[in-house]
DSSP file (Angstrom, degrees, kcal/mol; ACC not computed):
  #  RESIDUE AA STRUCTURE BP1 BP2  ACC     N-H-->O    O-->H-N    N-H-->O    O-->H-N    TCO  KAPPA ALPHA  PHI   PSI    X-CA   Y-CA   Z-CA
    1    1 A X              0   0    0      0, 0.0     0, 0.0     0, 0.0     0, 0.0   0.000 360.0 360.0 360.0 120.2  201.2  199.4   97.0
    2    2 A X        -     0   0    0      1,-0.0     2,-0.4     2,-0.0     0, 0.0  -0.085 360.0-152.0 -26.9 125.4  199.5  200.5   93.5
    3    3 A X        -     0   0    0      2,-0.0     2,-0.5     0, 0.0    -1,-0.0  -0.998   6.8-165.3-105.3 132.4  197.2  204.0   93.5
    4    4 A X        -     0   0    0     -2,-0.4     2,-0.5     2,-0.0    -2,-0.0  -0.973   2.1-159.1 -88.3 101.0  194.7  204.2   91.2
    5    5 A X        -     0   0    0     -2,-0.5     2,-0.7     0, 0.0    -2,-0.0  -0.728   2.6-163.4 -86.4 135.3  193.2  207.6   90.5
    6    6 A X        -     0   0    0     -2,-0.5     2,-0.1     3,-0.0     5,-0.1  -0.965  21.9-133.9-119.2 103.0  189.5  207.9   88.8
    7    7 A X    >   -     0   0    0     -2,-0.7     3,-1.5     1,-0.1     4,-0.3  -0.484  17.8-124.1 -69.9 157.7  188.9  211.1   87.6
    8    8 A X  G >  S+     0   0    0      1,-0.3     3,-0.7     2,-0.2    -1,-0.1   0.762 110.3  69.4 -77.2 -16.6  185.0  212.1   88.9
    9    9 A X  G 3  S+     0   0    0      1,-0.2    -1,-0.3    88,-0.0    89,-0.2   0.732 103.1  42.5 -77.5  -8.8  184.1  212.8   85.0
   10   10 A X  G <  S+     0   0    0     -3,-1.5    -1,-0.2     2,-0.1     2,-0.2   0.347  89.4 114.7-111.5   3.0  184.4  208.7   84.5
   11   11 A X  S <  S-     0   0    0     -3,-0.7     3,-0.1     1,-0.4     2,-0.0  -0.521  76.7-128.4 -56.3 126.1  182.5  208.0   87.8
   12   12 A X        -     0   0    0      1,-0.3    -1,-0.4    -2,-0.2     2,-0.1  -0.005  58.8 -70.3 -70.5-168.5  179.4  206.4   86.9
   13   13 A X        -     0   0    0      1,-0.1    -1,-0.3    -3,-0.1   126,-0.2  -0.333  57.0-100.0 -75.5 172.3  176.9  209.0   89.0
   14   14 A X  B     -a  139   0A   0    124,-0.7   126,-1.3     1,-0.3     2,-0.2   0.394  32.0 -93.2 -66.7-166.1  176.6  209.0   92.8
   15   15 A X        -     0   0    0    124,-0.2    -1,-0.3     4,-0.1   126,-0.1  -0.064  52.0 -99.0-134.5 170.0  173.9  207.5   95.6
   16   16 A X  S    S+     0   0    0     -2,-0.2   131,-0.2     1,-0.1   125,-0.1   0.314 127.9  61.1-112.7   7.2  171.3  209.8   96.5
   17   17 A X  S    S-     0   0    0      2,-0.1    -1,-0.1   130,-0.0   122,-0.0   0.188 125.0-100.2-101.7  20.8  173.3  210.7   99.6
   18   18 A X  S    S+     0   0    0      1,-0.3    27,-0.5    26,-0.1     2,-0.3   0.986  79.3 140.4  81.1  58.2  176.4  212.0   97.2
   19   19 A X        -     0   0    0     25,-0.2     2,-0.4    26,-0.1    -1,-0.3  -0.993  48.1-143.4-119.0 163.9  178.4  208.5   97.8
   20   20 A X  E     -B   43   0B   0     23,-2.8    23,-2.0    -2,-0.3     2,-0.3  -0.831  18.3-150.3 -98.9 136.4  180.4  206.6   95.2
   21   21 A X  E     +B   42   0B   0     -2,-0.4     2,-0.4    21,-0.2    21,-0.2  -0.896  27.4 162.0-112.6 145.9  180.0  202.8   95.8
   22   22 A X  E     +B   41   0B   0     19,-1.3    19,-4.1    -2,-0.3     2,-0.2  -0.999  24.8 175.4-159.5 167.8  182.9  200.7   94.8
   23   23 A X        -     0   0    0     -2,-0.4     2,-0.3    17,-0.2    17,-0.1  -0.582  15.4-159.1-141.5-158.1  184.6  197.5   95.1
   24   24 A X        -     0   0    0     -2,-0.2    14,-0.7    15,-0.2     2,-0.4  -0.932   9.5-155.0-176.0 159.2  187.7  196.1   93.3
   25   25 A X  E     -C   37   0C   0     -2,-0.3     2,-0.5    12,-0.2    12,-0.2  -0.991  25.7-127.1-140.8 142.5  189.3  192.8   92.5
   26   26 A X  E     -     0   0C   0     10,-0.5     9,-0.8    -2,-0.4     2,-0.4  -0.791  26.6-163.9 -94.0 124.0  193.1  192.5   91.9
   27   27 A X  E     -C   34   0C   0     -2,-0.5     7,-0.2     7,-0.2     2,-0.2  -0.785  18.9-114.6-118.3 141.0  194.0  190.7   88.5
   28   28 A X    >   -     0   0    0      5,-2.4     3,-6.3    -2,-0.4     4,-0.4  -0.410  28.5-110.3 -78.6 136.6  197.6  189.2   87.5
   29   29 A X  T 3  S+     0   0    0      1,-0.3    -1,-0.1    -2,-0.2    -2,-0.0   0.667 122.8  46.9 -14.5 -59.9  199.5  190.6   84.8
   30   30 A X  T 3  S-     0   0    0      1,-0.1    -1,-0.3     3,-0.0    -2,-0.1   0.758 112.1-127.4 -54.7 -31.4  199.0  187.5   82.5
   31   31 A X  S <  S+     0   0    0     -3,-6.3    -2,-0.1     2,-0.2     3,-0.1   0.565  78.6 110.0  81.6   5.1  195.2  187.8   83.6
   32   32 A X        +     0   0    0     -4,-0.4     2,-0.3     1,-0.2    -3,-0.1   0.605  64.1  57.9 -92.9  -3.1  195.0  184.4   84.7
   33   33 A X        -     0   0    0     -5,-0.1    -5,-2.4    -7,-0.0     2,-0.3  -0.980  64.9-175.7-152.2 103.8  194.7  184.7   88.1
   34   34 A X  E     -C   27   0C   0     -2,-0.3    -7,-0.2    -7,-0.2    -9,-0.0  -0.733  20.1-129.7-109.9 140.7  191.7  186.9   89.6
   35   35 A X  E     -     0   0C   0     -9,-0.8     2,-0.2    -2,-0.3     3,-0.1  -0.330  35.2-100.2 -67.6 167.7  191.1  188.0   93.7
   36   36 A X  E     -     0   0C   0      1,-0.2   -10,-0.5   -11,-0.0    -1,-0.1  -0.457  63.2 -76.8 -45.7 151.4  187.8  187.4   95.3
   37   37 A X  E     -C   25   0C   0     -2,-0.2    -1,-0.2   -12,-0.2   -12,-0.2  -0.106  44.6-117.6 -16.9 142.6  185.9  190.9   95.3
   38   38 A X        -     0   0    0    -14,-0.7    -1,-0.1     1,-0.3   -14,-0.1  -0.517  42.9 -84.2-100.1-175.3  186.9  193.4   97.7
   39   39 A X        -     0   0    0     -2,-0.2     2,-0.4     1,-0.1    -1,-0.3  -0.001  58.8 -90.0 -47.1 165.5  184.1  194.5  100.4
   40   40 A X        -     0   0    0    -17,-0.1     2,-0.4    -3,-0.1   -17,-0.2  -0.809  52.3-154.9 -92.9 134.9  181.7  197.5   99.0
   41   41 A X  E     -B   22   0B   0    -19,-4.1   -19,-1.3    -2,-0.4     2,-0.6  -0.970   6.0-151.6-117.4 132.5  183.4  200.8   99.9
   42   42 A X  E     +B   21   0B   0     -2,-0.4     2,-0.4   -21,-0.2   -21,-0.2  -0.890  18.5 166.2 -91.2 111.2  181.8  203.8  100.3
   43   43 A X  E     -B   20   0B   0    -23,-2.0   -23,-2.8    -2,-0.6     2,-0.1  -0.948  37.6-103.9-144.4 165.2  183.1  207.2   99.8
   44   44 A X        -     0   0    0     -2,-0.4     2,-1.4   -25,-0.2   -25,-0.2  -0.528  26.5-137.3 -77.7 137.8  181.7  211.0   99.5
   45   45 A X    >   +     0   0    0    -27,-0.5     3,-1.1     1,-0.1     4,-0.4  -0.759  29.9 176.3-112.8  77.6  181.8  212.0   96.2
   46   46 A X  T 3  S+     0   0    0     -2,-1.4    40,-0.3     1,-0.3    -1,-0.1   0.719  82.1  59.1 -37.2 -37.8  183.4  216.0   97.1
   47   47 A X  T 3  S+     0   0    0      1,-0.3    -1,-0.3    28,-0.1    28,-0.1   0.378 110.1  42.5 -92.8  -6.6  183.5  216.6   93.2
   48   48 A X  S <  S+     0   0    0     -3,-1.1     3,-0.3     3,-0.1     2,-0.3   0.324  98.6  62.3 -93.6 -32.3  179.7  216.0   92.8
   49   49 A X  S    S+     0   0    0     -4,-0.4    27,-3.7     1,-0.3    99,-0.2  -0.758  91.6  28.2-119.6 162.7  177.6  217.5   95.4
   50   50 A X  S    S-     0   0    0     97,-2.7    27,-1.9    -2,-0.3    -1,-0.3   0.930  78.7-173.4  62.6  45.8  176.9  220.9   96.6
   51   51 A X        -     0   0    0     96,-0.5    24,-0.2    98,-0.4    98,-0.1  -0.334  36.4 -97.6 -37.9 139.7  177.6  222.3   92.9
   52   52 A X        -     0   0    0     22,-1.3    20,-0.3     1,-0.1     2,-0.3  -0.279  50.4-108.2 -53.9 166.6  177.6  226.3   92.5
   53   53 A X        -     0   0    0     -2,-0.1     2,-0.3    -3,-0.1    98,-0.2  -0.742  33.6-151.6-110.4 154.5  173.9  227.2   91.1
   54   54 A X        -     0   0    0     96,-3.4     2,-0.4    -2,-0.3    98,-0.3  -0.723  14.8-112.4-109.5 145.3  174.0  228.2   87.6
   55   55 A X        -     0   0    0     -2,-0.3     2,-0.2    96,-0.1    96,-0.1  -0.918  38.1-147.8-109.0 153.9  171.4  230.7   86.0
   56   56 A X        -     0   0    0     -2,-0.4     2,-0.6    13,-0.1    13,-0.3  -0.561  19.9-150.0-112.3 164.9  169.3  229.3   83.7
   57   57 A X        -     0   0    0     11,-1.4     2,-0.5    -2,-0.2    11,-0.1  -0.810  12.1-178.4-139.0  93.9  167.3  230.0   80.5
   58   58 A X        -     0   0    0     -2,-0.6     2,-0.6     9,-0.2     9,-0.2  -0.688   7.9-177.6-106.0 121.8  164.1  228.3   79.7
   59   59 A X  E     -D   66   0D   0      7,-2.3     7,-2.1    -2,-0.5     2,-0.4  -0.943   9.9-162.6-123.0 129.3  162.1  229.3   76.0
   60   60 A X  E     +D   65   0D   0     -2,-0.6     2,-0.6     5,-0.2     5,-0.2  -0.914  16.4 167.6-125.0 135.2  159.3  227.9   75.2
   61   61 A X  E >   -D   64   0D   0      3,-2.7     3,-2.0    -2,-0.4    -2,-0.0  -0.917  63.5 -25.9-137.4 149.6  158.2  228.1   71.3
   62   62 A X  T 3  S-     0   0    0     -2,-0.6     2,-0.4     1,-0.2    -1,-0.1   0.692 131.6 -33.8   3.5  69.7  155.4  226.3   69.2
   63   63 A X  T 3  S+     0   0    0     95,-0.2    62,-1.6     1,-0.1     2,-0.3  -0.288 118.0 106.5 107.8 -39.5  155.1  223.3   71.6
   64   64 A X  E <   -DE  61 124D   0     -3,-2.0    -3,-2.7    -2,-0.4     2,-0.6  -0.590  51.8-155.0 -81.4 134.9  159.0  223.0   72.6
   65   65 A X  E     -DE  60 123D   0     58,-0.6    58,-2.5    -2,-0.3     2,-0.2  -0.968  17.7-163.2-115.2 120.5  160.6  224.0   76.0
   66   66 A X  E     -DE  59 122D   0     -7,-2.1    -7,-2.3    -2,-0.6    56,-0.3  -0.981  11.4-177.9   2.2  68.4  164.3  225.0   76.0
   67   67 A X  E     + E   0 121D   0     54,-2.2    54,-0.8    -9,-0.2     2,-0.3  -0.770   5.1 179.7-137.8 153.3  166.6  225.2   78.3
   68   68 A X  E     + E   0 120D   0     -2,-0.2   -11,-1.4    52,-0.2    52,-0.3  -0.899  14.3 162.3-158.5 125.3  170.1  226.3   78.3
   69   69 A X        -     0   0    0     50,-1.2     2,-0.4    -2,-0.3    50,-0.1  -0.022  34.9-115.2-127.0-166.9  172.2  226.4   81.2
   70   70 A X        -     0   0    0     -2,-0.1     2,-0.8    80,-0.0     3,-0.1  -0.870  31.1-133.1-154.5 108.1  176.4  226.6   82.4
   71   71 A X        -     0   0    0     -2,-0.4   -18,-0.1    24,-0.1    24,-0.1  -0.803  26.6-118.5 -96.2 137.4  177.7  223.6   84.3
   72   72 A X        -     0   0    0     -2,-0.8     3,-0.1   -20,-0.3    -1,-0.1   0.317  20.0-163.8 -67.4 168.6  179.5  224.7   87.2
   73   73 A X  S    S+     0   0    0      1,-0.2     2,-1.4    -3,-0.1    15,-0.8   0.613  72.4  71.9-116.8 -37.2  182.9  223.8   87.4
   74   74 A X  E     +F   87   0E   0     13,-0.2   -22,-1.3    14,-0.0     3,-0.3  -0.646  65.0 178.7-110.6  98.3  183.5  224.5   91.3
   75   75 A X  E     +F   86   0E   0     11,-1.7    11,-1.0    -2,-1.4   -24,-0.3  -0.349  49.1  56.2 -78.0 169.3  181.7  221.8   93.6
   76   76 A X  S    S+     0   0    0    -27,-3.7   -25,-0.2     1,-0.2     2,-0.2   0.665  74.4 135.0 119.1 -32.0  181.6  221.5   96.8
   77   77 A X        +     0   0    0    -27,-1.9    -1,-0.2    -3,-0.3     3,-0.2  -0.366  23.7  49.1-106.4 178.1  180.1  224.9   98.3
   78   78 A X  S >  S-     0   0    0     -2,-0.2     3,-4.9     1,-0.1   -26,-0.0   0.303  88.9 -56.9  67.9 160.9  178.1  226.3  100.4
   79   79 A X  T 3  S+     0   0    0      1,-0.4    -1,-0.1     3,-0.0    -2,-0.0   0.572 127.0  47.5 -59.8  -9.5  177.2  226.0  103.9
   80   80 A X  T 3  S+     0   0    0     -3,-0.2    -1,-0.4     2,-0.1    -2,-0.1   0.498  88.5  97.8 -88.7  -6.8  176.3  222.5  103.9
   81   81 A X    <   -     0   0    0     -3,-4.9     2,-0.4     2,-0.1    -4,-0.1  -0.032  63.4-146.4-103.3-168.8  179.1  221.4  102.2
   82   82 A X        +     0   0    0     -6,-0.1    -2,-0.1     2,-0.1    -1,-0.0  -0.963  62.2   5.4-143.3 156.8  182.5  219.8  104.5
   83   83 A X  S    S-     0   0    0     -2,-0.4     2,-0.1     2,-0.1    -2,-0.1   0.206 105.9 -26.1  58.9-163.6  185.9  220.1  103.7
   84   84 A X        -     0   0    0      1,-0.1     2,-0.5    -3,-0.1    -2,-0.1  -0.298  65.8 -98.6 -93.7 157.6  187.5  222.5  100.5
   85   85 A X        -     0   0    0     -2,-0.1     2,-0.5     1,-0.1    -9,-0.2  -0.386  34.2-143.9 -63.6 125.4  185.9  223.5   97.2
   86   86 A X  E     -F   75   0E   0    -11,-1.0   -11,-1.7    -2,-0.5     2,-0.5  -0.723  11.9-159.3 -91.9 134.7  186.9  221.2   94.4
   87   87 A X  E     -F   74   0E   0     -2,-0.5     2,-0.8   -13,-0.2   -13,-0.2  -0.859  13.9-137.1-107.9 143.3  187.4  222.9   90.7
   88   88 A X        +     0   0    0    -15,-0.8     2,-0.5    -2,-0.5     7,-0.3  -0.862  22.3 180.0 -93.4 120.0  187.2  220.8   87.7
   89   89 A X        +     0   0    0     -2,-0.8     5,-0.1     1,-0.1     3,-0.1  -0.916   3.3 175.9-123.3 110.9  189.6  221.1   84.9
   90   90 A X    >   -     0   0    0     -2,-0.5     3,-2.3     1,-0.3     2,-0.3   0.138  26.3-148.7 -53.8 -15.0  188.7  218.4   82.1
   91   91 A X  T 3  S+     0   0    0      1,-0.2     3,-0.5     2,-0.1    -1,-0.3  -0.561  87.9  11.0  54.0-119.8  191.2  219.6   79.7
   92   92 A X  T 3  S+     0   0    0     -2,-0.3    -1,-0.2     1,-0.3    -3,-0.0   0.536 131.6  50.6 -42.0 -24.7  188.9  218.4   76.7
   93   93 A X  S X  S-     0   0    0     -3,-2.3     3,-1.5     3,-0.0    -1,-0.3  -0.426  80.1-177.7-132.5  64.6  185.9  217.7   78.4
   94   94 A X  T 3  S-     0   0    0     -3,-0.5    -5,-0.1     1,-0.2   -21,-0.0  -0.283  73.1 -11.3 -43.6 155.4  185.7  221.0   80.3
   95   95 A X  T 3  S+     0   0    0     -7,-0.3     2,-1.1     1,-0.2    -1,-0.2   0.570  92.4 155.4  29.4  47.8  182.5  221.0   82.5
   96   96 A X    <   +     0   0    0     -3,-1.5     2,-0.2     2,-0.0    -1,-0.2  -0.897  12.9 129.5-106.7 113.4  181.1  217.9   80.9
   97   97 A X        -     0   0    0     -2,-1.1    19,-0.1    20,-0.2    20,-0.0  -0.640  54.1 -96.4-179.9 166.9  178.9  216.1   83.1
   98   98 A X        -     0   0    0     -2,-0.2    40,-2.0   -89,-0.2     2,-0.2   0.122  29.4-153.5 -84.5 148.3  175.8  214.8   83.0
   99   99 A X  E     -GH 116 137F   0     17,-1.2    17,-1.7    38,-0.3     2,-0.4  -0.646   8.6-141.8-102.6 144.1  173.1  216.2   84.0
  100  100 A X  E     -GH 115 136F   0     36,-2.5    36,-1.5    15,-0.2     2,-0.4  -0.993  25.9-158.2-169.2  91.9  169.3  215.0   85.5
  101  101 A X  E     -GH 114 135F   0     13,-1.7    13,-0.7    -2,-0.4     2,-0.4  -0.806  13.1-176.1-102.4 138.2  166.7  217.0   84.4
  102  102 A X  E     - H   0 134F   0     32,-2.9    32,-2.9    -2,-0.4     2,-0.2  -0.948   3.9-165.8-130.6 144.0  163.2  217.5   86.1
  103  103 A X  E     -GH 111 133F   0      8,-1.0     8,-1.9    -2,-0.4     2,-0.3  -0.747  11.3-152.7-113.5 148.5  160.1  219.4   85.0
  104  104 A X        -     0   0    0     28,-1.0     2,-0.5    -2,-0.2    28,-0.4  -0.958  17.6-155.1 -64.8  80.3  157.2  220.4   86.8
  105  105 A X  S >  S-     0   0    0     -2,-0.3     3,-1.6     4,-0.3    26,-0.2  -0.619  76.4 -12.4 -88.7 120.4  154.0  220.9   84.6
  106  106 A X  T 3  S-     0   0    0     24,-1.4     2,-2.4    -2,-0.5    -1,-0.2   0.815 126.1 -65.2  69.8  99.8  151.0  223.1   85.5
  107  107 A X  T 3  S+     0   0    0     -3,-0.3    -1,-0.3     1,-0.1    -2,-0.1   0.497 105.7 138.0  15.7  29.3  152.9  223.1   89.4
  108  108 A X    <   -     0   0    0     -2,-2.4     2,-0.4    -3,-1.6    -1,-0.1   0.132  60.9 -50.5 -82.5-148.7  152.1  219.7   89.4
  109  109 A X        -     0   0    0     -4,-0.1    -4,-0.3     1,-0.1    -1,-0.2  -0.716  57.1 -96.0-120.6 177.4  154.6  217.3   90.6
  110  110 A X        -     0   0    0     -2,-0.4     2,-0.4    -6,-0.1    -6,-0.2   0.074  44.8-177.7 -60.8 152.8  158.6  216.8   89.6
  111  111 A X  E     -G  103   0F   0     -8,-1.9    -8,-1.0     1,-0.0    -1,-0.1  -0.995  31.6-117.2-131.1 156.8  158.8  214.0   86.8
  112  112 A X  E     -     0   0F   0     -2,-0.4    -9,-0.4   -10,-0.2   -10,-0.2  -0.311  30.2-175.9 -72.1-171.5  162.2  213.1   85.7
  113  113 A X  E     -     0   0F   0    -12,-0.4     2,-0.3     1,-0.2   -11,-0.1   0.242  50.4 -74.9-162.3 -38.8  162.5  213.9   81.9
  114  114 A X  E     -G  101   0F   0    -13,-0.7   -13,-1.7     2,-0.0     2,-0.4  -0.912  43.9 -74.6 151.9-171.8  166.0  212.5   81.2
  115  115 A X  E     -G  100   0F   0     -2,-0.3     2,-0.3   -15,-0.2   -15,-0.2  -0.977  40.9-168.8-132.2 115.7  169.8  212.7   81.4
  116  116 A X  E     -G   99   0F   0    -17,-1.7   -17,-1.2    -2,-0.4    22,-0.1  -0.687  28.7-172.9 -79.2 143.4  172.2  215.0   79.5
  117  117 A X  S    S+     0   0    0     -2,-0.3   -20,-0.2   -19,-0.2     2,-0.2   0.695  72.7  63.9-130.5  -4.4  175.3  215.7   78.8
  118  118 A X  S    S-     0   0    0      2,-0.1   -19,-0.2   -22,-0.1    -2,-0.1  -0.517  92.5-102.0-106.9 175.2  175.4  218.8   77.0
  119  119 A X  S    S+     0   0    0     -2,-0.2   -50,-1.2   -50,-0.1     2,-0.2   0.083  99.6  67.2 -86.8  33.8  174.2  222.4   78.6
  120  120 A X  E     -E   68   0D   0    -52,-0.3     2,-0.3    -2,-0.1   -52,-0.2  -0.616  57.7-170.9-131.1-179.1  170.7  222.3   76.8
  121  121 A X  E     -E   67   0D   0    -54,-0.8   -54,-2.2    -2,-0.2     2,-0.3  -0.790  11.4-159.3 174.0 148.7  167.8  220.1   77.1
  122  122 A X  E     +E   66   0D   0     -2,-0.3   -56,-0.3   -56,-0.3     2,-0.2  -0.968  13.0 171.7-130.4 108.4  164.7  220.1   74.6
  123  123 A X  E     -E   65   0D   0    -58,-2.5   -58,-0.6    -2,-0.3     2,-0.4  -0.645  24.8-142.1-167.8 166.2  161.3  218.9   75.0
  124  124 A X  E     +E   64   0D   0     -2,-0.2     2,-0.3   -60,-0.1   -60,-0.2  -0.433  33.0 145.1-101.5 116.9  158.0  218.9   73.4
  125  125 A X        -     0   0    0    -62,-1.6     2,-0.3    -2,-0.4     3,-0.2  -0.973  17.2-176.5-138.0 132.6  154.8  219.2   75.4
  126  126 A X        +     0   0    0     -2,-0.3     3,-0.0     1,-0.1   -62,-0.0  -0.831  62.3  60.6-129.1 141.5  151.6  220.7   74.6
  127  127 A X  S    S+     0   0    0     -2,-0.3     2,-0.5     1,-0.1    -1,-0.1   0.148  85.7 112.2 125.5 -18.9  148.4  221.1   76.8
  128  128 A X        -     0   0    0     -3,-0.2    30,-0.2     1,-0.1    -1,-0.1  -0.799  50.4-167.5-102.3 113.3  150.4  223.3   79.6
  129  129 A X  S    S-     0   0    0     -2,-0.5    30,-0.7    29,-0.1    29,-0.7   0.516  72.8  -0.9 -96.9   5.5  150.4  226.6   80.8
  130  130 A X  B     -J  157   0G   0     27,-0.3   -24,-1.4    28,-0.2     2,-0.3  -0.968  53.4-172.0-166.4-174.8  153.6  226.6   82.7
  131  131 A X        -     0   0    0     25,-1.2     2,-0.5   -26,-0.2    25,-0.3  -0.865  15.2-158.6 173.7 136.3  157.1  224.7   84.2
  132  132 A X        -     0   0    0    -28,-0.4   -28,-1.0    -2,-0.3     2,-0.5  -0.977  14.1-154.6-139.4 160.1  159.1  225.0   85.8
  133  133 A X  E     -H  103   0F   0     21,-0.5    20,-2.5    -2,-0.5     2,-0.4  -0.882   3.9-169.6-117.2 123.6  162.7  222.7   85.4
  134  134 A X  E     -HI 102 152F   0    -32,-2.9   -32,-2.9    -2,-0.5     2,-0.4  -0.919  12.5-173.1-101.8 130.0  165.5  221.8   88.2
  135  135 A X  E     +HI 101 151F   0     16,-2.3    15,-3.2    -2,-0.4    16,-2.7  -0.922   8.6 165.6-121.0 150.6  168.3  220.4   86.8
  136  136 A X  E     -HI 100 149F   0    -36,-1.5   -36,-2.5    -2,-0.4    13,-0.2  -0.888  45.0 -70.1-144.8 177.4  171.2  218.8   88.9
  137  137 A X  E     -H   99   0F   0     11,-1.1   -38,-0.3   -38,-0.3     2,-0.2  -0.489  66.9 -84.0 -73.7 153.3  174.0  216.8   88.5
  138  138 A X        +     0   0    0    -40,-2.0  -124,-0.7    -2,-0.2     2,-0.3  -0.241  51.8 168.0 -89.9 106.9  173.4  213.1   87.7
  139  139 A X  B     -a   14   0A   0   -126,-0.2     4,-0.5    -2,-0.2  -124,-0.2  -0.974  37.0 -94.8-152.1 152.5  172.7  210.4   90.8
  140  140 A X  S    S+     0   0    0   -126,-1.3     3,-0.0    -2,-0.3     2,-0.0  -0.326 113.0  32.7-103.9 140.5  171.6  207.1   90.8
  141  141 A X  S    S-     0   0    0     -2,-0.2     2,-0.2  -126,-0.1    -1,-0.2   0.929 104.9-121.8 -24.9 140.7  168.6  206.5   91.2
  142  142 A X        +     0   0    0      1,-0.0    -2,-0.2    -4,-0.0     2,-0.2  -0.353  58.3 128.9 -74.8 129.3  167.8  209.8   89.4
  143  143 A X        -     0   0    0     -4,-0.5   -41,-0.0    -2,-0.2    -1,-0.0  -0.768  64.4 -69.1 180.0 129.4  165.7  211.9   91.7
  144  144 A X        +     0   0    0     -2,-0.2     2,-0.3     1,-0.1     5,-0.1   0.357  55.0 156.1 -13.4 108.7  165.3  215.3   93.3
  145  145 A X    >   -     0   0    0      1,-0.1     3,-2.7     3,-0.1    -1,-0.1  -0.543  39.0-143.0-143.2  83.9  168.1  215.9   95.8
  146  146 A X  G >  S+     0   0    0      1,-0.3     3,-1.2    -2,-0.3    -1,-0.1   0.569  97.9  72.2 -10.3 -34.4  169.3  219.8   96.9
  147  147 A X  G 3  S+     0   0    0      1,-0.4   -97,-2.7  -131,-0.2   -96,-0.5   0.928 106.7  35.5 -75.8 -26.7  173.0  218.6   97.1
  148  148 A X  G <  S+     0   0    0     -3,-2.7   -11,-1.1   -99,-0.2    -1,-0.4  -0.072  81.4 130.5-101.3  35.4  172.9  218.4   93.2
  149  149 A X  E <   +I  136   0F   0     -3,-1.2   -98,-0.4   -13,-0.2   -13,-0.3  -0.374  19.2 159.8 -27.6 146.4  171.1  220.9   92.3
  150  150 A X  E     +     0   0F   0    -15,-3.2   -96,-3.4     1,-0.4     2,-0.2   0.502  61.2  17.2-122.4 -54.7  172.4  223.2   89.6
  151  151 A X  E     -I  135   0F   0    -16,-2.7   -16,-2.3   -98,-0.2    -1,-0.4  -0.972  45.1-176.5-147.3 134.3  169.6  225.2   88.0
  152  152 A X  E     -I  134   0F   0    -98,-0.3   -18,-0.2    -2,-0.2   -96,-0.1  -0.716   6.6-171.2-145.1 114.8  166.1  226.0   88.8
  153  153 A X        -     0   0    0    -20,-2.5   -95,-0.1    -2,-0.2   -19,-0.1   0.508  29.0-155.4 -72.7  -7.0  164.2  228.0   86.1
  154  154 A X        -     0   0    0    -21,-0.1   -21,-0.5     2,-0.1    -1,-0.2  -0.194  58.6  -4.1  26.5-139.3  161.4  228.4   88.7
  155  155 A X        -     0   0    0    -23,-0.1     2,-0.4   -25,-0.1   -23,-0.2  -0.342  65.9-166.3 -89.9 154.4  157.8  229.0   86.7
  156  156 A X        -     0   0    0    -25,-0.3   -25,-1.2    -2,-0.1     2,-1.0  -0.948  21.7-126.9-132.5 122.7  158.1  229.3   83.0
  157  157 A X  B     -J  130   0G   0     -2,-0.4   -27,-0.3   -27,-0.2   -97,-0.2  -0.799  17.1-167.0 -82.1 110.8  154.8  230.8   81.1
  158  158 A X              0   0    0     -2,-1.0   -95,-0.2   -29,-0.7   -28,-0.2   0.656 360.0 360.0 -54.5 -22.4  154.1  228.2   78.4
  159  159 A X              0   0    0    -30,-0.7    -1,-0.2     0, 0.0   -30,-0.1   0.444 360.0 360.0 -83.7 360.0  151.5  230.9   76.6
């Protein structure tokens, strides 16, 4: 029987209980001859959740907020997590992956802001006198979830 390995950096994002959903269809060498679909599979996506927390670095200068971060390399931890810590090694695309940022404005409440792939994030808002930004690792649909969490700048003075 064929294995197929998927490294977790080519994994579209997760569920918003840290699973990977998948299916598969088997196709013939020539390509002329395709399976039905398999069933939808679920499985926990170890290499994704429960991230070490990063510290973070939020600047805010004439209108633009900053933020600059380290994505963790060792998922996986902490007391919630099950089974052994996974490290990533990327070769080339050390500790790339993307990232789900949301900001808080005046303590109001989270809005999503956008998805990243680099350890920064930029953007421009005027009118506020503080934020504060949690960023996590990427899941579908993008929304607050503790198992991805990464970074949280807590309150940021905008003045």
């Amino acid at each position: 029987m064929a294995k197929f390995v998927i490294p977790v950096e080519k994994l579209g994002p997760p569920n918003e209980e840290g699973q990977q959903l998948f299916r598969f269809r088997i196709i013939s060498a020539d390509r002329n001859r395709f399976s039905q679909y398999s069933t939808l599979f679920a499985i926990d996506s170890t290499g994704q959740i429960f991230p070490s927390l990063s510290s973070a670095c939020a600047i805010y200068a004439t209108g633009v907020l900053n933020i600059y971060w380290n994505t963790p390399s060792i998922y996986n931890v902490g007391a919630s997590a099950v089974g052994a810590s996974v490290l990533h090694n990327h070769g080339t695309d050390w500790k790339a992956h993307d990232v789900d940022i949301f900001i808080s404005w005046d303590s109001g409440t989270f809005e999503y802001q956008g998805r990243t792939r680099d350890n920064s994030f930029s953007v421009v808002k005027l009118g506020y006198t503080t934020a504060r930004v949690i960023g996590q690792m990427a899941s579908y649909p993008p929304e607050i979830n503790n198992i991805f969490e990464i970074f949280d700048t807590g309150t940021v003075n905008l003045v």
